[in-house]
C-alpha positions, 0 to 999 in steps of 0.5 A: 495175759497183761504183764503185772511187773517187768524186769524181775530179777531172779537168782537160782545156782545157774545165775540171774535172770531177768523175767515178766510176773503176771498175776494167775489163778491156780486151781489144784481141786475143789478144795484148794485154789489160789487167786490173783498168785505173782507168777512169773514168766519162763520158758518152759524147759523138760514139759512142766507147765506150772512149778509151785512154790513154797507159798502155795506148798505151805498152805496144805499137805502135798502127797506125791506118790510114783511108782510108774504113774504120778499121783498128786494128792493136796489137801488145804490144813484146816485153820 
């Protein structure tokens, strides 16, 4: 995958670190799916594979539900 910027910082409680950003596809479902995103790129840590942020998030009504198995439900709001 092309790096599409370099050398972004990013600043969370633990401190600030430097991490490539690639331009990604997301696809929640059928009906909610985002082009060209800014990602960027860390070592994964704990088996995530995808932490979405705020910009996604606030584009639809995101249910999570556990209760001994997870169940993600995200609908895009109508505009």
């Amino acid at each position: 995958m092309p790096v599409y910027k370099s050398n972004n910082i990013a600043t969370s409680i633990i401190g600030s670190n430097c991490f490539n950003s690639y331009k990604i596809n997301v696809f929640l479902n059928k009906e909610m799916w985002f082009e060209n995103i800014e990602a960027l790129g860390i070592e994964p840590e704990g088996g995530y594979e995808f932490v979405a942020g705020m910009d996604i998030i606030q584009q639809g009504n995101l249910i999570v539900r556990n209760n001994k198995r997870t169940t993600i439900n995200f609908k895009r709001l109508k505009k």
